[in-house]
C-alpha angles and dihedrals in degrees: 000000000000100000087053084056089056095049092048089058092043095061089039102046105068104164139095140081126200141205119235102143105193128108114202125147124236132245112273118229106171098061103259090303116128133234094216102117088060103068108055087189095081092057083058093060103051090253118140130189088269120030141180121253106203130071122184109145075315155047123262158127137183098166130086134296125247126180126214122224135199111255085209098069110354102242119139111248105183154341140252130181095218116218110261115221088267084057084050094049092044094053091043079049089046084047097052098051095044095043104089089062093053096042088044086055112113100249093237089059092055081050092065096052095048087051097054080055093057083050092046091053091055097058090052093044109117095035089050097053094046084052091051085054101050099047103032094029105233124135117277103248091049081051087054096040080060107058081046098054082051088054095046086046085056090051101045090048088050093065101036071059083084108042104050086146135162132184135289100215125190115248119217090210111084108259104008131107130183125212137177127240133182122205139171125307086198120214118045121185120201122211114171146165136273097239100059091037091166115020096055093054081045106055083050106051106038087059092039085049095055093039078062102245132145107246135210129194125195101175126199100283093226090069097039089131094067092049099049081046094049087041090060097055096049091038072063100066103038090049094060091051092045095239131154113265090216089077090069100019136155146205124193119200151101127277100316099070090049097053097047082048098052090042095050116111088192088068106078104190119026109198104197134186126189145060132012084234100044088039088054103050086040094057095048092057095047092045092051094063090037102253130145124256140189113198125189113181151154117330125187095204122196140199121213108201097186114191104270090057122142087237090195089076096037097060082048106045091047091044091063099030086044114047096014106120094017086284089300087125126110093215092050122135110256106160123041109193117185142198094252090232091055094037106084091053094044085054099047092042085053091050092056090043094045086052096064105050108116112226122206149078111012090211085061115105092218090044110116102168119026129187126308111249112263135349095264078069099052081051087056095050094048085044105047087039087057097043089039086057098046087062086053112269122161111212102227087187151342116022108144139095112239121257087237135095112275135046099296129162139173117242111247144213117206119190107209146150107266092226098072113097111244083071092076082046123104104206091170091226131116085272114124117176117226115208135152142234133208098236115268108117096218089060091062094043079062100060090049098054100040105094140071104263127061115190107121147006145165141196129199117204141116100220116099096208083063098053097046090053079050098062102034139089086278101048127070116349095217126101089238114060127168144195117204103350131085116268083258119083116052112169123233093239086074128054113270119217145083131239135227105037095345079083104252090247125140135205134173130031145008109036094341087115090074082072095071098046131068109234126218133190102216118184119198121205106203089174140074102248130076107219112185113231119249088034095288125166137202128166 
């Protein structure tokens, strides 16, 4: 029952997006020899055994090639020749001469565009998401929840299309008024993760697309594949409107395009996702030549379960937030901290639940939690469980790497004192800590609040006092911040982001398309004096 509950939230729940920044292949057990013919949805998409990875208004690559592999089993499945930093010049040269077109373009119209993407999208769906399982290694509804979350982006940014508004603001001064408007940056450049492989890239560059931008994309090479792929269907549409693929490009590649990218002063806006540590050392660069920058990092998200709880909802929302992706989410729960007279019967209840989640193929319909993504987090996972244990940590349940091939875990429950230290650690792996609290609600605000990252928090209580402290000014401290739901799970309607050392970035919906845009205060004199504002006179 209460794996068919978690596979119910697993196909309803479509959004997130998460922030492992590492690129490492995988072990090869099949020779060199791909995988490619088993899998007829990659013909589908367009995709060949080896494949260009660049896209510019064409198709490229003078780099090297790098070959992805399934995490479930190791075998390589396909090849991409990534862009070299002259194929990346020559795509920010191809995105300044065709930017005044775009950028010219009514805002409805790039509305349009960004629409027939959306539209585009839907017809791949399926493909696409088995393609998202096999490379990155999430279930397949979660795969196909992704490519969705990309279409209803596109929707949501089709409308905004038509609402680009500023304000209309009094002026002090006869016969002037002021009024805000907000315009271009110009150049965005996309670097995202490798386990949200579509909808990061998504929730960019729909709203970079109608704030009338020119947008690059440099995706995780370990998941190459899914961007060429993604790439593809949007090179579709702007092809039969004639229009310049610049406006929508992409470079696939390591380091060195990112870093090209990050140090550009050409790239007006950088919208990152990792690590803490990437995302650190990539928003000082772009700071000290005054760029702009969006930053979506680590996040070590925890769930409060105070003693009036409806516990029902509790077991169901942690099982999904906790164990979903194999724990490779940003929004994952990470840290579980109960009311110490409920504790002892939510843990018992998690071990049962935990118990029951099938592990296996992603591609699998009965899957619910598929591999983790390459072998440095397997590693991770050994290394954080032995340190976790030497401060003093009791493993409830899970704990141990399959005996299979591929880089399997079991998700894993650790009881432990909030105060050790691994607690304030993110390790990016299915382990979520248990630990108790006496009762009083502010203590365990405390906890929550009390590590470096802020992304996402719940609370699970009835009492509407509680909730309103929760949410408060003297409640968590994350930009994302629940009642009653796991930390997973955030919808597109609402900004998506965390604050302190998560990057205060956001993406996604409400006004996060400001963030796209330069804004300017603009005041207008329709009469023939020149009053001076706050009474001054000079004359």
């Amino acid at each position: 029952m209460l794996a068919s509950s978690l596979n119910k939230i697993t196909k309803n729940l479509v959004r997130n997006k998460n922030a492992y920044y590492c690129f490492s292949k995988s072990w090869n057990v099949n020779n060199g020899e791909l995988s490619y013919e088993k899998y007829p949805f990659l013909k589908e998409l367009g995709l060949k055994e080896v494949n260009d990875g660049v896209y510019n208004g064409e198709w490229k690559g003078n780099g090297k090639t790098v070959t992805t592999y399934n995490p479930s089993n190791g075998e390589a499945i396909a090849s991409v020749v990534e862009g070299s930093v002259e194929d990346l010049e020559e795509t920010i040269n191809k995105m300044n001469a065709d930017k005044s077109l775009w950028r010219s373009t009514p805002a409805p119209k790039r509305g349009e565009i960004v629409r027939q993407m959306g539209e585009e999208l839907r017809k791949y769906c399926e493909p696409l998401g088995k393609l998202v399982a096999l490379e990155m290694g999430k279930i397949l509804p979660e795969g196909i929840g992704e490519v969705q979350e990309y279409i209803d982006i596109c929707d949501y940014a089709t409308g905004i299309s038509r609402s680009l508004n500023g304000k209309v603001i009094p002026s002090e001064r006869p016969e002037h008024f002021m009024l805000e408007t907000y315009n271009p940056l110009g150049n965005v450049g996309v670097i995202s993760a490798f386990n949200f492989p579509v909808a990061v890239f998504g929730w960019n560059s729909a709203l970079s697309m109608i704030t009338g931008n020119m947008t690059v994309w440099k995706g995780a090479p370990s998941t190459s594949l899914t961007s060429v792929a993604v790439t593809k269907i949007l090179a579709n549409v702007l092809e039969r409107n004639d229009l310049p693929g610049s406006i929508c490009s992409m470079v696939c590649g390591g380091s060195e395009i990112g870093e090209s990218m990050i140090n550009d002063k050409r790239m007006d806006l950088i919208s990152f996702t990792g690590s803490t540590k990437i995302g650190r050392m990539v928003g000082t660069k772009v700071q000290e030549r005054f760029g702009r920058h969006i930053l979506e990092l680590g996040g070590n998200n925890a769930v409060i379960v105070h003693d009036d709880a409806d516990l029902d909802l509790v077991i169901r929302g942690t099982l999904f937030s906790a164990v979903g992706t194999a724990g490779q989410r940003c929004t994952t729960t990470r840290r579980l901290i109960l009311h110490q007279d409920i504790a002892d019967t939510v843990t018992s209840q998690l071990v049962k639940s935990y118990k029951q989640v099938k592990i296996g193929d992603p591609l699998e319909d009965s899957t619910l939690v598929g591999p983790l993504h390459n072998q440095m987090a397997v590693d991770i996972y050994k290394n954080t469980i032995e340190e976790a244990l030497n401060q003093g940590g009791e493993i409830l349940v899970g704990g141990k790497q399959l005996d299979r091939p591929g880089h399997f875990v079991e998700p894993t429950l650790i009881k432990i004192s909030s105060d050790a230290p691994i607690v304030k650690e993110e390790a990016f792996v299915p382990i979520t800590y248990v630990m108790e609290y006496d009762g009083d609600l502010d203590k365990a605000i405390h906890l929550n609040n009390n590590v470096g990252a802020g992304l996402s928090s719940s609370l699970y209580t009835k009492n509407m006092t509680n909730m309103s402290k929760w949410i408060s000014h003297a409640g968590s401290d994350t930009g994302i911040v629940n009642v009653n739901i796991g930390t997973s799970g955030a919808e597109i309607g609402g900004m998506f982001g965390g604050n302190k050392e998560t990057g205060w970035g956001r993406e996604s919906g409400s006004d996060a398309w400001k963030g796209y845009t330069r804004v300017s205060t603009c005041t207008l004199n329709y009469s023939k004096d020149l009053p001076l504002a706050q009474g001054i006179k000079f004359e």
